[in-house]
N, CA, C and O atoms as a Tripos MOL2 file, in Angstrom:
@<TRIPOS>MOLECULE
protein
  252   251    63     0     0
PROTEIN
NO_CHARGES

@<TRIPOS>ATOM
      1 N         108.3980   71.8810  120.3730 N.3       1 UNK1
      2 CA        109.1510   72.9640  119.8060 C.3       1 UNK1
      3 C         108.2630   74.2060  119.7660 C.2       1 UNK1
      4 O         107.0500   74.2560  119.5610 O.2       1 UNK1
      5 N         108.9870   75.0390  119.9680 N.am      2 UNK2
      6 CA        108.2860   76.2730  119.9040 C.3       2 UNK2
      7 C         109.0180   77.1940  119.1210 C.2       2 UNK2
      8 O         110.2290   77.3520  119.2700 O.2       2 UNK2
      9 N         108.1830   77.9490  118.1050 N.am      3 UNK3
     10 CA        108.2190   78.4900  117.0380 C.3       3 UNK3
     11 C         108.1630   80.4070  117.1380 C.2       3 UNK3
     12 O         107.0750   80.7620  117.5900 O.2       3 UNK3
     13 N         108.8050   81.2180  116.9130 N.am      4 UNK4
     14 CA        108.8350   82.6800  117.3580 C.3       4 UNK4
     15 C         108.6280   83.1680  116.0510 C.2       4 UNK4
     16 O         108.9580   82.4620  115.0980 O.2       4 UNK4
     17 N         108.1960   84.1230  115.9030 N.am      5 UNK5
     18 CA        108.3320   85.5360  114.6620 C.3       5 UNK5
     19 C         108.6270   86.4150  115.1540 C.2       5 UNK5
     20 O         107.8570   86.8960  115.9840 O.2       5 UNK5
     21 N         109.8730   87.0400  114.8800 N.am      6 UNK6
     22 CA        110.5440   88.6970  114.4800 C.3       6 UNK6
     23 C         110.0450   89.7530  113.2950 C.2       6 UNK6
     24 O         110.0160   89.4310  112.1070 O.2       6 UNK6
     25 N         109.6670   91.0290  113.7810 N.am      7 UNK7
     26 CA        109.3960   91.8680  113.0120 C.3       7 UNK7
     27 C         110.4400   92.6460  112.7220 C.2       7 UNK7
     28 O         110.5010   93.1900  111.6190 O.2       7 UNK7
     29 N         111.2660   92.7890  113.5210 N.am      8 UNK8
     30 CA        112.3560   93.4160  113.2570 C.3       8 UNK8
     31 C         111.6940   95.3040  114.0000 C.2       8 UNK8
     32 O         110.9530   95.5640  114.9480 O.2       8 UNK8
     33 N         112.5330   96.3480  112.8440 N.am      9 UNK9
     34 CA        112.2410   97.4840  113.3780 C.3       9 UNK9
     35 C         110.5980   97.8940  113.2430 C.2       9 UNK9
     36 O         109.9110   97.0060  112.7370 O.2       9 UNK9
     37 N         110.1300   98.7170  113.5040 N.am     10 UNK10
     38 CA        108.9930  100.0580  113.1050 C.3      10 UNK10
     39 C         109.8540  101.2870  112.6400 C.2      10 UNK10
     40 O         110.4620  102.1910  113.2140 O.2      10 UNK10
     41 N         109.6510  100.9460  111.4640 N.am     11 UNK11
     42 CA        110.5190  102.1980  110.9510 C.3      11 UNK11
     43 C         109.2340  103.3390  110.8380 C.2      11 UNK11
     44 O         108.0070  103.2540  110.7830 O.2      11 UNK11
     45 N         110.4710  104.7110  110.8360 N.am     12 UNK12
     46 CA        108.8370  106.0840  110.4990 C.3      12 UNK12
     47 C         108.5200  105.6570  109.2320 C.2      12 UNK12
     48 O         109.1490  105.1410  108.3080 O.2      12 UNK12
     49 N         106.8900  106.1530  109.5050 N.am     13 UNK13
     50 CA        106.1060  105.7020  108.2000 C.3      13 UNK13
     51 C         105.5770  104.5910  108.2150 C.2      13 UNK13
     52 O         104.8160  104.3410  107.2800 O.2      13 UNK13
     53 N         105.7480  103.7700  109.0470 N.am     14 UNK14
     54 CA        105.2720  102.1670  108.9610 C.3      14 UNK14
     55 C         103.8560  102.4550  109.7960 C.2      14 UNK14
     56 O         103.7300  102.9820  110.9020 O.2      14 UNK14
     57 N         102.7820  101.9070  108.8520 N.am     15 UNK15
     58 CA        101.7230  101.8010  109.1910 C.3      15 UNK15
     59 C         101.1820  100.8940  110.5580 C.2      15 UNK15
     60 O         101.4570   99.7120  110.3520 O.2      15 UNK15
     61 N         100.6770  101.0340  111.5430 N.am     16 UNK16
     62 CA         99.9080  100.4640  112.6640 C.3      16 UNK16
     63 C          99.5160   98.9020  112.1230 C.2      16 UNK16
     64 O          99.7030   97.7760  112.5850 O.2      16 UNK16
     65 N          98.9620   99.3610  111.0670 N.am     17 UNK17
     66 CA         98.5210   97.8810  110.4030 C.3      17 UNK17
     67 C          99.1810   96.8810  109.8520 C.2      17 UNK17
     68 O          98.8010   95.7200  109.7080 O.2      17 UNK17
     69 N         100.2720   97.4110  109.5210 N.am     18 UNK18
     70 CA        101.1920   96.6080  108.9600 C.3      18 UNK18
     71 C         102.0210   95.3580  110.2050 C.2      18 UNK18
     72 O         102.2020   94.1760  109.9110 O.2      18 UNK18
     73 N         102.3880   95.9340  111.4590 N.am     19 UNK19
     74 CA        102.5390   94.9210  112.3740 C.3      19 UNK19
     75 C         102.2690   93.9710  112.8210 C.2      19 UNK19
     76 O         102.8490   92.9630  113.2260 O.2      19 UNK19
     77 N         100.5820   94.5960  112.6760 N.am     20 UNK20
     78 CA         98.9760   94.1200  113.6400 C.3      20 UNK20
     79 C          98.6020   92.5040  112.1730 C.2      20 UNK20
     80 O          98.1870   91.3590  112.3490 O.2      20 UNK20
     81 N          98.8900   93.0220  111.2890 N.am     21 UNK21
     82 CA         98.2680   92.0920  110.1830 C.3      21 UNK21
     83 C          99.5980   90.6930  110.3780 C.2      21 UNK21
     84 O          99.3480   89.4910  110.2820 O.2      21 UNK21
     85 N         100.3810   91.0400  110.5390 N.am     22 UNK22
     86 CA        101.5380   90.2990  110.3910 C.3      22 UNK22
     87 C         101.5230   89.4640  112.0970 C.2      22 UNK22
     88 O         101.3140   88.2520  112.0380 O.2      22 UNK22
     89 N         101.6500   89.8330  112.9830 N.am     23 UNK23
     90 CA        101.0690   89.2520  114.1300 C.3      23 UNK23
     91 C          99.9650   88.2880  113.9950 C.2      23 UNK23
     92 O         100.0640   87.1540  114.4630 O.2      23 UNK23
     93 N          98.9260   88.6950  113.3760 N.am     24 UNK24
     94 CA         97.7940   87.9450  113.5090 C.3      24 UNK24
     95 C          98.0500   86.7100  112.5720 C.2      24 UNK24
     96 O          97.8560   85.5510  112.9400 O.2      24 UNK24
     97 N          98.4360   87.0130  111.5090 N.am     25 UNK25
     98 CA         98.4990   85.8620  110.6590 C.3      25 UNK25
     99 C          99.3090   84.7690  110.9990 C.2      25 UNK25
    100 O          99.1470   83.6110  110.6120 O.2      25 UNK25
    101 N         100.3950   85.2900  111.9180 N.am     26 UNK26
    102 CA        101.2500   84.1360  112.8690 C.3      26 UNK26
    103 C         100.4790   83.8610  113.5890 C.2      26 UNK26
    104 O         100.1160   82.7340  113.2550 O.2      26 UNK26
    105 N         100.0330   84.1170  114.2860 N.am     27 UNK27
    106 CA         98.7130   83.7310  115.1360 C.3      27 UNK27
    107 C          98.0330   82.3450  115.0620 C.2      27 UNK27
    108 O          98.0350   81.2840  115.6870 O.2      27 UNK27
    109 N          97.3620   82.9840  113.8140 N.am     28 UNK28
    110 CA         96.2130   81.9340  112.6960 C.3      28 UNK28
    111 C          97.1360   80.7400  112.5650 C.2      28 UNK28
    112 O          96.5670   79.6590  112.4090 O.2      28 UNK28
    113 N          98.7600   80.7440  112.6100 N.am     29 UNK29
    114 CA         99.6150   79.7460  111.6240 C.3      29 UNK29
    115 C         100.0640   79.1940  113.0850 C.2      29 UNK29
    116 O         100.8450   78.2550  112.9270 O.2      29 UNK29
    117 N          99.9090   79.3740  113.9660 N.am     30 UNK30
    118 CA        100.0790   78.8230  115.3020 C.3      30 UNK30
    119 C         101.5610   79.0550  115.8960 C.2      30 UNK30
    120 O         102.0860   78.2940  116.7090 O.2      30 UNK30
    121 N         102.1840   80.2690  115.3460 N.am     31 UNK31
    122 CA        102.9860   80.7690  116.1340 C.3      31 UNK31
    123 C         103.1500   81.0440  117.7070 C.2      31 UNK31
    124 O         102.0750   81.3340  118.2320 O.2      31 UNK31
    125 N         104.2520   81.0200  118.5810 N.am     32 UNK32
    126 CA        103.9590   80.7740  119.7360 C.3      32 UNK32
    127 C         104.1970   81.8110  120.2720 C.2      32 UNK32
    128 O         103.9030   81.9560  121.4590 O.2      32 UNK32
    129 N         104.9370   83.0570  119.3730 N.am     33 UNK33
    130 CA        105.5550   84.6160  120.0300 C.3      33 UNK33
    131 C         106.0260   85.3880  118.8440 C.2      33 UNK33
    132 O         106.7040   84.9810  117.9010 O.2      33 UNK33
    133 N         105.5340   86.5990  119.0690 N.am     34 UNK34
    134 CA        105.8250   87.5710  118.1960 C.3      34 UNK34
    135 C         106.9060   88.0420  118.7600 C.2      34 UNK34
    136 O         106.9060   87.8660  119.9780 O.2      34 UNK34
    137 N         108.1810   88.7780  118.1810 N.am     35 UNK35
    138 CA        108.9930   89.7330  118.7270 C.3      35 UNK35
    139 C         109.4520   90.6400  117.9270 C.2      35 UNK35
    140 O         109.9040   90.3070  116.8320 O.2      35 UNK35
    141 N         109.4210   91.9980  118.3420 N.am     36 UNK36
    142 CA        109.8920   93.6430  117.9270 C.3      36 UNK36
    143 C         111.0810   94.0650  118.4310 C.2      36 UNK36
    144 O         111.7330   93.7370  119.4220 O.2      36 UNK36
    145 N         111.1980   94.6510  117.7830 N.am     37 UNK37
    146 CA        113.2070   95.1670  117.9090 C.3      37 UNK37
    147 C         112.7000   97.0150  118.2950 C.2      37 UNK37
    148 O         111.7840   97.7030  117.8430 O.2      37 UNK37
    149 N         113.7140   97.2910  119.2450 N.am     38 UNK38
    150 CA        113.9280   98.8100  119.6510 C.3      38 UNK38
    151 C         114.8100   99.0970  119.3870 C.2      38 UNK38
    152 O         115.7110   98.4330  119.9010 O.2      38 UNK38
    153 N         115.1880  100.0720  118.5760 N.am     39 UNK39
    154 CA        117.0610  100.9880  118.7520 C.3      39 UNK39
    155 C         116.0350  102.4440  118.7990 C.2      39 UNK39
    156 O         114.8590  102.7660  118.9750 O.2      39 UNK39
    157 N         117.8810  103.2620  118.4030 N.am     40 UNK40
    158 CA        117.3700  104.6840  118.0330 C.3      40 UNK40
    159 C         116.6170  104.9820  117.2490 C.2      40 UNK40
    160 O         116.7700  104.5680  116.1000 O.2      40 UNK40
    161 N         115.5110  105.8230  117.5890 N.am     41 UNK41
    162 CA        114.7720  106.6000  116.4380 C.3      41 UNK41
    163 C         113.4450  105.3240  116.5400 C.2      41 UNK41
    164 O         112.3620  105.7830  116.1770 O.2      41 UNK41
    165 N         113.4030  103.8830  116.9600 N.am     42 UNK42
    166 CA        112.3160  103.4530  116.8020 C.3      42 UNK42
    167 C         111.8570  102.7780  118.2780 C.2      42 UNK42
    168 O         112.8260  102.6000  119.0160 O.2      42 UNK42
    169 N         110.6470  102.3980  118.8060 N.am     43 UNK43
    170 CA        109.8700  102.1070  119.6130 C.3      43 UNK43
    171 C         109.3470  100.7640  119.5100 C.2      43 UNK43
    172 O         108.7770  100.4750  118.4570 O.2      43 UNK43
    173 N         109.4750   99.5810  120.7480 N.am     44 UNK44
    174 CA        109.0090   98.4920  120.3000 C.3      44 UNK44
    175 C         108.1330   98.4150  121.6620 C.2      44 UNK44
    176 O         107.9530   97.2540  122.0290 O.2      44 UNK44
    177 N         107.6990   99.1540  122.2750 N.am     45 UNK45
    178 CA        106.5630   99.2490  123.4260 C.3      45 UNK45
    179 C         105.1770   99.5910  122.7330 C.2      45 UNK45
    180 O         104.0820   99.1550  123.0870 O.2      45 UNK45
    181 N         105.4770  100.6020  121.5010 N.am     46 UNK46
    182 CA        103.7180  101.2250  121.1250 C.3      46 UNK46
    183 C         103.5290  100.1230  120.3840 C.2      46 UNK46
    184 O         102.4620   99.5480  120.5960 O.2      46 UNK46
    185 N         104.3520   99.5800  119.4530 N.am     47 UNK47
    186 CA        104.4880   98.7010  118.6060 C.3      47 UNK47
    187 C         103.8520   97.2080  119.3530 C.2      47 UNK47
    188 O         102.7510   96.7980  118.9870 O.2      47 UNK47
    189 N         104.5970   96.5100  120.3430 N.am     48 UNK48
    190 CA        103.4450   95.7050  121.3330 C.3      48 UNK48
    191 C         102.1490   95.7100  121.9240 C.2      48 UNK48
    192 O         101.2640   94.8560  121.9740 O.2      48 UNK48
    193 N         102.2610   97.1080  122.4470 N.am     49 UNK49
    194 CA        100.8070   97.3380  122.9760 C.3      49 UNK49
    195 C          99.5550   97.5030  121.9630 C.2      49 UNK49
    196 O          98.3800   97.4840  122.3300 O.2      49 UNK49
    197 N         100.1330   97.7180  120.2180 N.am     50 UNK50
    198 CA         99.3700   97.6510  119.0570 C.3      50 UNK50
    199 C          98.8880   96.2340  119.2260 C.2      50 UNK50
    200 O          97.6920   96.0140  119.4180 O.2      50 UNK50
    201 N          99.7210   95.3240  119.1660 N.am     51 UNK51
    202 CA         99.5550   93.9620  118.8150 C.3      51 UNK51
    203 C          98.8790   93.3530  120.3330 C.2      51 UNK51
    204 O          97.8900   92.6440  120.1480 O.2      51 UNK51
    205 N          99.2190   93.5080  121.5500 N.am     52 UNK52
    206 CA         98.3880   92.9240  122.5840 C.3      52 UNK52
    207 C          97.1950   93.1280  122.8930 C.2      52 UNK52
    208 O          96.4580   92.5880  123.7170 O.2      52 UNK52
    209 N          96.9760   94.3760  121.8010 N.am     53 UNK53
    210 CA         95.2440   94.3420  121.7980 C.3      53 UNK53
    211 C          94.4090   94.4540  121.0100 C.2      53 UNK53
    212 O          93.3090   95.0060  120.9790 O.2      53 UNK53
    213 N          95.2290   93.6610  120.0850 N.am     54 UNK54
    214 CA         94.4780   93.3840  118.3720 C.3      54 UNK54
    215 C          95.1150   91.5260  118.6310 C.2      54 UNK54
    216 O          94.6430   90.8360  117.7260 O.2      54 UNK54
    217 N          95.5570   91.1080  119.1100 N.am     55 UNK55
    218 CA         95.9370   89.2320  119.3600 C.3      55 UNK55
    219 C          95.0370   88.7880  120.3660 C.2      55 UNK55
    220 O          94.1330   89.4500  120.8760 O.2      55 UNK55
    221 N          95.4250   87.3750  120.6590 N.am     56 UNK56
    222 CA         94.4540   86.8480  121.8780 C.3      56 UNK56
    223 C          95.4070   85.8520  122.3420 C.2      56 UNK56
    224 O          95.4930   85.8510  123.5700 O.2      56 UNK56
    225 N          96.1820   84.9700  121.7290 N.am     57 UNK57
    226 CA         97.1820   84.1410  122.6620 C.3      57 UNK57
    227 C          98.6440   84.5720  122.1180 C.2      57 UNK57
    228 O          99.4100   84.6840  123.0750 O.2      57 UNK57
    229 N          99.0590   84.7560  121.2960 N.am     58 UNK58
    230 CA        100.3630   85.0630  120.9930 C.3      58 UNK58
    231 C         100.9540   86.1220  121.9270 C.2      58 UNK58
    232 O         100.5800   87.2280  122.3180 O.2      58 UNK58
    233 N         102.2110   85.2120  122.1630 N.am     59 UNK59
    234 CA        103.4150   85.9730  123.2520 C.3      59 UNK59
    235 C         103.8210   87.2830  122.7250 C.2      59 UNK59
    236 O         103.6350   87.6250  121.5570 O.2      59 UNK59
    237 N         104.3780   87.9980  123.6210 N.am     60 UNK60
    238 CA        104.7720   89.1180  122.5840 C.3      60 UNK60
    239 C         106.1020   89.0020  123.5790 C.2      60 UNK60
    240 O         106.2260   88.4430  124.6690 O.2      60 UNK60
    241 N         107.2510   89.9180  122.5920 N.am     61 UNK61
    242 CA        108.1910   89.7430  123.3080 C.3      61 UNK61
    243 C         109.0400   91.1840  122.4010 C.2      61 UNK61
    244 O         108.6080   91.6190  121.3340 O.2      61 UNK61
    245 N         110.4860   91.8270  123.2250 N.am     62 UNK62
    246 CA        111.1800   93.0250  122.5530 C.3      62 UNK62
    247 C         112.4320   92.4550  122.9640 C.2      62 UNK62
    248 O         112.6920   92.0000  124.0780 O.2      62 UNK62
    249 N         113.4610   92.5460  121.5910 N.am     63 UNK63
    250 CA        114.6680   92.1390  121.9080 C.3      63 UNK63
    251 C         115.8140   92.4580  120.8070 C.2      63 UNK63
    252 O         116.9790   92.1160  121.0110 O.2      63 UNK63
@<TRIPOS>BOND
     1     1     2 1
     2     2     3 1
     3     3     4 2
     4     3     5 am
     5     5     6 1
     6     6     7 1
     7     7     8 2
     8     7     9 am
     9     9    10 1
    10    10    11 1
    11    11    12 2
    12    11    13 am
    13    13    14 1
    14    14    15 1
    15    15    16 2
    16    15    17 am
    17    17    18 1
    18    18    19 1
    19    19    20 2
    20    19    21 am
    21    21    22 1
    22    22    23 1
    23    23    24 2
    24    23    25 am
    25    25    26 1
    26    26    27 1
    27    27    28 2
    28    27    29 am
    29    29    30 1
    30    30    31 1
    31    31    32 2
    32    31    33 am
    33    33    34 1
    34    34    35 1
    35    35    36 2
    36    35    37 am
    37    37    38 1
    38    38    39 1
    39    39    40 2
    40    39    41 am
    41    41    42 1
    42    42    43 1
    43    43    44 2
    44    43    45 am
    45    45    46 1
    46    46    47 1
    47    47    48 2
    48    47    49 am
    49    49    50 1
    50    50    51 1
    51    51    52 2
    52    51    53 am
    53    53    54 1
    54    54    55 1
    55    55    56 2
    56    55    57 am
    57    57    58 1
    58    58    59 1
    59    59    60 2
    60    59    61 am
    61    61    62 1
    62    62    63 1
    63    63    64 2
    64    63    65 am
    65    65    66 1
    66    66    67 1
    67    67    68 2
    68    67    69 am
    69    69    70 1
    70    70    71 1
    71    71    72 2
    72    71    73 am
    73    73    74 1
    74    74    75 1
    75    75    76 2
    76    75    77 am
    77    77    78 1
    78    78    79 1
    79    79    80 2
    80    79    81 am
    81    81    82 1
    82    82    83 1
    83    83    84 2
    84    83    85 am
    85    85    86 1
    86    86    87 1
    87    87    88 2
    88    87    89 am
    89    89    90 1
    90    90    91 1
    91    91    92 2
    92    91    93 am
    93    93    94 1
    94    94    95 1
    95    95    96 2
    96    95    97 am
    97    97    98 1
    98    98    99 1
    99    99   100 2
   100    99   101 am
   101   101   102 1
   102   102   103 1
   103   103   104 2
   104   103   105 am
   105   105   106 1
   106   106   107 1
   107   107   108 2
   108   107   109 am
   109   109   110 1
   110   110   111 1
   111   111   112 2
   112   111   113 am
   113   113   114 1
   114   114   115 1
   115   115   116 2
   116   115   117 am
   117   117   118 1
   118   118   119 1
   119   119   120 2
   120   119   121 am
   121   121   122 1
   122   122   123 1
   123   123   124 2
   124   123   125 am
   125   125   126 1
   126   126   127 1
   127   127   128 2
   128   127   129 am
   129   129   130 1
   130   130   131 1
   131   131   132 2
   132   131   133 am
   133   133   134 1
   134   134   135 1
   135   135   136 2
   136   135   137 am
   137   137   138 1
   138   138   139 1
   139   139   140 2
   140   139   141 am
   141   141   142 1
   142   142   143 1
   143   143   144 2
   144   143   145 am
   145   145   146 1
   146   146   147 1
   147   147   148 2
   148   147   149 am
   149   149   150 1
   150   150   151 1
   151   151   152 2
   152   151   153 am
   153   153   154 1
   154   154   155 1
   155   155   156 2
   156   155   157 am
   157   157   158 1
   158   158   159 1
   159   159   160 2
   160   159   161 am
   161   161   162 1
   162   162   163 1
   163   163   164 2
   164   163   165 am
   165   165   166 1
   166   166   167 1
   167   167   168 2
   168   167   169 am
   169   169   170 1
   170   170   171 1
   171   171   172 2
   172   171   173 am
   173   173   174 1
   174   174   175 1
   175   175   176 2
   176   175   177 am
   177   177   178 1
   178   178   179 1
   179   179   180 2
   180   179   181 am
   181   181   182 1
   182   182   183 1
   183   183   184 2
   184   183   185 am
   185   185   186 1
   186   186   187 1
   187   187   188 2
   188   187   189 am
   189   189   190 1
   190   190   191 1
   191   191   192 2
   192   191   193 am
   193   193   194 1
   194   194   195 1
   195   195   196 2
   196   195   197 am
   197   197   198 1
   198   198   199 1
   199   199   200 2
   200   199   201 am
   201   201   202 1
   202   202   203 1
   203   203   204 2
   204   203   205 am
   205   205   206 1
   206   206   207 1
   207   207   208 2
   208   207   209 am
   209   209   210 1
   210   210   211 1
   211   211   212 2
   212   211   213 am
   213   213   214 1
   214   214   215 1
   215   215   216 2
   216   215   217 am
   217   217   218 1
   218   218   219 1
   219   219   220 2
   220   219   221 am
   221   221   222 1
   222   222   223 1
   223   223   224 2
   224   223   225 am
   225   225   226 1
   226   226   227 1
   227   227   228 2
   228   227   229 am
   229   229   230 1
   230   230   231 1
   231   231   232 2
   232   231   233 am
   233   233   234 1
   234   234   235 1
   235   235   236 2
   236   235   237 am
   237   237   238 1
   238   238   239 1
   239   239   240 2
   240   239   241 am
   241   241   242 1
   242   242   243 1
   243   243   244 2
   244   243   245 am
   245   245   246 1
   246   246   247 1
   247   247   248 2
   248   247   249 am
   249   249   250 1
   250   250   251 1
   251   251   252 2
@<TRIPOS>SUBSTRUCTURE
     1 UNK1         2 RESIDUE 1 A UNK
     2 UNK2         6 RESIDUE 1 A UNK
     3 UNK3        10 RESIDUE 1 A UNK
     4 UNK4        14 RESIDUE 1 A UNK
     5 UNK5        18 RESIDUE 1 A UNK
     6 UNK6        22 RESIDUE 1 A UNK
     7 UNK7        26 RESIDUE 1 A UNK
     8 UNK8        30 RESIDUE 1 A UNK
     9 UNK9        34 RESIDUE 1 A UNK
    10 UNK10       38 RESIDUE 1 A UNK
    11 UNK11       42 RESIDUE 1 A UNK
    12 UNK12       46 RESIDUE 1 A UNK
    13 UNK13       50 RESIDUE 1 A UNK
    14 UNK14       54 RESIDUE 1 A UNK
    15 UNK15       58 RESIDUE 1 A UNK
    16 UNK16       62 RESIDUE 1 A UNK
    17 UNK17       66 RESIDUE 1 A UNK
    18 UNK18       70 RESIDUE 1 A UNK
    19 UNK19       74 RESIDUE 1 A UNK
    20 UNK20       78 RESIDUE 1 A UNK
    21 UNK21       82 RESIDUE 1 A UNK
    22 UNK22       86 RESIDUE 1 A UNK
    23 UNK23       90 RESIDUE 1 A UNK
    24 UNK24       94 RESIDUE 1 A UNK
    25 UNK25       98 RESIDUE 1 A UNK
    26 UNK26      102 RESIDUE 1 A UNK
    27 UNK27      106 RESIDUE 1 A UNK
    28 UNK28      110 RESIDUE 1 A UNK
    29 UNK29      114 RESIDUE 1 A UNK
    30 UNK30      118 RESIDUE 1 A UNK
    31 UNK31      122 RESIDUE 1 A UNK
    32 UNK32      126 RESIDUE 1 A UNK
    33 UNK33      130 RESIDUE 1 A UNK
    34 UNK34      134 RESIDUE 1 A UNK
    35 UNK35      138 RESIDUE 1 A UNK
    36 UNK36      142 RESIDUE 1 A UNK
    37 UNK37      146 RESIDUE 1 A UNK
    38 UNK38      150 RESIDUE 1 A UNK
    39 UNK39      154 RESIDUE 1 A UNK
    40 UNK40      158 RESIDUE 1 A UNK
    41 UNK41      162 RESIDUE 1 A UNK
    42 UNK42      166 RESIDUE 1 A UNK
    43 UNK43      170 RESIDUE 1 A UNK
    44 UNK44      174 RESIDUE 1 A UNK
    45 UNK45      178 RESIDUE 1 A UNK
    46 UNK46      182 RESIDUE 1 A UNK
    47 UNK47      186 RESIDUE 1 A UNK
    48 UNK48      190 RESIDUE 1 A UNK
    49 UNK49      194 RESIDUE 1 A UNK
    50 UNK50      198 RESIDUE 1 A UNK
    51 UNK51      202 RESIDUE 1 A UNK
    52 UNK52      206 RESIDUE 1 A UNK
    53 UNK53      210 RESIDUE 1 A UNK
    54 UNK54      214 RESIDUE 1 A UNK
    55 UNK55      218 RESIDUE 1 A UNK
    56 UNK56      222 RESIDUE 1 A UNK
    57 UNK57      226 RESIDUE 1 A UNK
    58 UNK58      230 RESIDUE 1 A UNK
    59 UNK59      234 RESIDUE 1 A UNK
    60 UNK60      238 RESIDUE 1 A UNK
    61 UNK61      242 RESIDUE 1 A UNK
    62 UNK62      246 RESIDUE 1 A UNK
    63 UNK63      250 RESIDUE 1 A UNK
């Protein structure tokens, strides 16, 4: 079985760190994929590329 985490949006104002900390700790807990949500007004590309180079095996995924 394989196990995913959703962050949902990056709303404005949401700190860099706040993603990056939350990624990692799935990480640590042996999560198998992170995933970020895009609509209007928010971005789930800067939001990945935060996390693909602050992680080391976790999937990343936008949906």
């Amino acid at each position: 079985m394989h196990l995913g985490f959703y962050m949902g949006y990056a709303t404005p104002g949401t700190s860099p760190l706040e993603p990056i900390a939350l990624a990692q700790e799935a990480e640590r807990l042996g999560y198998d994929s992170a995933w970020a949500a895009e609509a209007w007004g928010t971005d789930c590309v800067t939001v990945l590329s935060w996390l693909g180079a602050t992680t080391e095996k976790i999937k990343l995924g936008s949906g």
